[in-house]
C-alpha positions, -999 to 999 in steps of 0.1 A, spaced: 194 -797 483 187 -766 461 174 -749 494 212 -755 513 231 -742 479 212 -708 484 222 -703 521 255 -693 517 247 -673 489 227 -651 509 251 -649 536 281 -636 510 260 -605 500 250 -598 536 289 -598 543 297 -575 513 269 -553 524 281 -540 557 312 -525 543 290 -509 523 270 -486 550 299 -483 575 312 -459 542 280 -438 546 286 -425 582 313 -405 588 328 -385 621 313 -351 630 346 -334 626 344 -342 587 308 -332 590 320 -300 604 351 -289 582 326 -301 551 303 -275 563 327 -249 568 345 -255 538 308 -249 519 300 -219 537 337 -202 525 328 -213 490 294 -194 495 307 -164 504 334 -164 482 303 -171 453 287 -143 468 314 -117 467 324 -124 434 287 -117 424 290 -83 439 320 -72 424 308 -81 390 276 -66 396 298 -28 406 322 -37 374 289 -38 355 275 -4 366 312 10 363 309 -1 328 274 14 323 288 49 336 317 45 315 291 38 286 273 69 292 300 93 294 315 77 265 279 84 241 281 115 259 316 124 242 307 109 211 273 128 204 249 109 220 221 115 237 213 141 267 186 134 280 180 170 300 179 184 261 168 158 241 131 147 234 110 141 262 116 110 267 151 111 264 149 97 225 170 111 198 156 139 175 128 124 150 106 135 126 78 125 148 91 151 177 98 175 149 64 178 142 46 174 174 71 204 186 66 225 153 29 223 152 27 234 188 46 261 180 25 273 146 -2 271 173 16 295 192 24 320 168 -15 313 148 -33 326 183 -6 355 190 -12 371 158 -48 367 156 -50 382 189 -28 414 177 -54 416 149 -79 418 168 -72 441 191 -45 461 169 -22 488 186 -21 509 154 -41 506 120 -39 474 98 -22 500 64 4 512 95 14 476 111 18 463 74 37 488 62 58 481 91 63 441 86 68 444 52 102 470 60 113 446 83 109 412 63 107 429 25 151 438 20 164 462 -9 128 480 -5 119 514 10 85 508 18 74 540 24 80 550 -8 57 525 -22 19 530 -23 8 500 -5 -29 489 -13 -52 487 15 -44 457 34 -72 430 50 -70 416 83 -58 380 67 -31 399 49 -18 410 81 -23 384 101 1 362 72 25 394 74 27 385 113 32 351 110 59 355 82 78 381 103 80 359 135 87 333 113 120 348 97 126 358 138 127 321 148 147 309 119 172 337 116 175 346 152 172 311 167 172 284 149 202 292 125 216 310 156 236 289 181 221 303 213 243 295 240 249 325 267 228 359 268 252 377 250 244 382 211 284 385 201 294 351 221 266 332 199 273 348 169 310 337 170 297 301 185 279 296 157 312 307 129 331 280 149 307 255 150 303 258 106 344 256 109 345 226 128 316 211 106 337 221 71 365 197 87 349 171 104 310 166 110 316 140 137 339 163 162 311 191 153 285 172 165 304 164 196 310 200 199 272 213 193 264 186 222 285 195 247 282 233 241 244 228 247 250 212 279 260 243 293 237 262 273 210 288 290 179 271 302 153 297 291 154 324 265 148 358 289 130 382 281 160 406 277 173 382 250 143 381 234 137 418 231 174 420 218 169 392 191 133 411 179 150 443 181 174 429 157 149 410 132 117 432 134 126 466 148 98 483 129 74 458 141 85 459 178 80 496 175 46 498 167 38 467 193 52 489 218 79 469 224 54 437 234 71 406 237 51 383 213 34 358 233 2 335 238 -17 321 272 8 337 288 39 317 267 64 332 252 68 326 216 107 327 218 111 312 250 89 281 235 111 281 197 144 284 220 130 248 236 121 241 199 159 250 184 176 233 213 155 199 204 169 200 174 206 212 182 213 192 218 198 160 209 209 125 194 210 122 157 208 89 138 240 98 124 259 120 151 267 140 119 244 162 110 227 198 122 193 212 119 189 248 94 158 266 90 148 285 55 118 309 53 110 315 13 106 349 4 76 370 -3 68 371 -42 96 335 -43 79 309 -68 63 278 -52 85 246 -51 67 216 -38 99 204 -27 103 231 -2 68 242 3 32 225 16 4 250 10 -18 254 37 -45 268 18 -59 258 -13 -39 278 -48 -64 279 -72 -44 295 -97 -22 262 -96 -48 239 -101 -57 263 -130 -21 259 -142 -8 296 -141 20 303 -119 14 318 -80 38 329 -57 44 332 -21 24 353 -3 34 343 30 54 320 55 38 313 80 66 289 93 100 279 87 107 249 74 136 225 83 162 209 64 192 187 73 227 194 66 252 161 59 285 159 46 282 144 6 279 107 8 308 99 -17 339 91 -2 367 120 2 330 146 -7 336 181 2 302 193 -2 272 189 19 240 177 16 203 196 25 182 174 28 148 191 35 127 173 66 101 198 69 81 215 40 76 259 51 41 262 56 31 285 31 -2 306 17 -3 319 -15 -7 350 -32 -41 342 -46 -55 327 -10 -45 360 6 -65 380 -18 -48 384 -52 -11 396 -56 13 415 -40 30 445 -50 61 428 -40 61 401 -65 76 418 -92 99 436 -69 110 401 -52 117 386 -84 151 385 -97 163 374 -128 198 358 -119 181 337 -90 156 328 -111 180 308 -135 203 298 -102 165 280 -92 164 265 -130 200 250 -127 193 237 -89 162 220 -99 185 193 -116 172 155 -116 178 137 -85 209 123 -78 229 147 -107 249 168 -86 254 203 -94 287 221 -93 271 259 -87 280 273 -52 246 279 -35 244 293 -2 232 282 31 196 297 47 195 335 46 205 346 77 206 383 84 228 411 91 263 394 111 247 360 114 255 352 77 278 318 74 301 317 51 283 295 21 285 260 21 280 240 -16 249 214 -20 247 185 -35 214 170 -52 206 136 -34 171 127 -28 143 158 -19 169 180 -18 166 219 -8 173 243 -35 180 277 -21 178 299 -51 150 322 -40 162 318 -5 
């Protein structure tokens, strides 16, 4: 009896079943608009896609032209990998360049054009100022001496014919008044100057020629370049100019952390006291470690300090901040003192250096000037403040 219940049971469920899979099939015109209507939807997927990918590398152009305007970075003048200016590329360029200048002057020693007593006498007119050196006696000078002389003298070249030099066409004039309007535009606003210095460089010369670097050693060194015969300073068949031109345009043309701030070179003077601040000996002083005072006996390269608006809100003055100690031998390394010591020392600079060795952080309200630079090239002077390692420019 149970068995006969079940039987129409079974036949209910076959009944509702059938609806069921005659819902499944459909006709092959559905099929076919499904299908087309699938394939539109596709395509439109797929063109969307590509205009989003061509809005996104419209973006990224607009992007780059944008950090382009703002001081960002270029990468045909910046590091070599396109980075922004570190202290890491500051020294790997800088110490290929001391290389550079080490090999050319140890090759004009050894092979000199005129006698060591006549090629010193002629450095120290060109790099000693307020001094007739010929009507000094000058003791009889060693090959070391020299050799430092020649290093200090291309030294003061780079920094005060290069580095601190905007070098932008081949004609001394246009840089020199490139480089008054790029401290104006810095004095007002640090931002639009680095935007400035950036594009400028863009456009700058690729190479220093040789005709430039004649006229920026005829400038500097003209007794120097006399007695080399007019010789373009150079070693392995590089051009020491032509390799701190690649060196200053690093530092000028590149990205900065801040897009605020520019590079300045300082070379201390001959017979200057040693700061540690400013200055890494590169050979040992013994009369510092004895405690008695030693001077500079040579530079034998500039060293590098960065220039920042003050930190304070509403500040007028700017910061140097120094990045790079001069590389610097002593008197006593080179073989006792100079005769130029007591003639390089100065009374009134000596306490300017006393008041601008303040503690850090305590600002100081004398006007102090902005790396020598020779002859026209002078800027007009910009104030300091004391933050940090700061550079103090009294013997400067």
């Amino acid at each position: 009896m149970a068995y006969q219940q079940s039987v129409p049971y079974v036949q209910q469920q076959q009944h509702q079943a059938l609806p069921m899979q005659a819902q499944d099939v459909v006709s092959g015109d559905q099929y076919r608009y499904a299908l087309t209507n699938f394939r539109i939807a596709h395509e439109k997927v797929e063109q969307q896609r590509q205009q989003l990918e061509e809005q996104e590398r419209q973006v990224a152009q607009l992007r780059g032209r944008i950090s382009l305007l703002e001081g960002g970075v270029n990468p045909s003048i910046g590091g070599h990998n396109g980075n922004t200016v570190d202290d890491f590329s500051i020294k790997n360029s800088a110490s290929q360049l001391d290389k550079l200048i080490n090999r050319w002057a140890a090759d004009v020693i050894r092979a000199p054009p005129v006698p060591l007593q006549e090629l010193c006498a002629a450095i120290l007119n060109d790099v000693v100022s307020g001094i007739d050196v010929s009507k000094i006696d000058i003791p009889e000078a060693s090959s070391i001496q020299v050799q430092s002389y020649l290093r200090h003298a291309m030294a003061e070249t780079i920094s005060e014919g290069i580095i601190n030099c905007l070098i932008v066409t081949n004609s001394t004039e246009a840089n020199i008044q490139l480089t008054r309007i790029h401290e104006h535009i810095f004095a007002r606003d640090p931002t639009v100057a680095s935007v400035w210095r950036r594009q400028t460089f863009s456009a700058a010369v690729e190479t220093c020629t040789p005709d430039m670097s004649l006229a920026i050693l005829d400038e500097q060194v003209p007794e120097l370049m006399r007695v080399l015969n007019g010789k373009i300073p150079a070693s392995g068949g590089v051009s020491i100019l032509e390799s701190a031109y690649a060196f200053s345009r690093m530092l000028h043309g590149s990205g900065s952390p801040t897009n605020d701030a520019f590079y300045r070179a300082f070379v201390p003077e001959l017979g200057s006291v040693l700061y540690p601040r400013q200055i890494e000996l590169v050979k040992r002083c013994l009369k510092s470690e004895r405690g008695e005072t030693d001077r500079v006996g040579a530079t034998i390269f500039p060293g590098l300090v960065k220039v920042t608006r003050g930190g304070m809100p509403g500040a007028q003055e700017n910061v140097q901040t120094v990045v790079r100690r001069a590389q610097v031998i002593c008197e006593c390394a080179m073989g006792g003192s100079s005769v130029f010591s007591v003639s390089a020392y100065d009374p009134q600079q000596q306490m300017l250096m006393q008041q601008a060795a303040l503690p850090s952080h305590m600002p100081s309200n004398i006007p102090q000037s902005m790396p020598h630079m020779s002859h026209s090239m002078t800027p007009s002077p910009m104030p300091i403040m004391t933050n940090g390692p700061q550079y103090q420019p009294g013997y400067f």
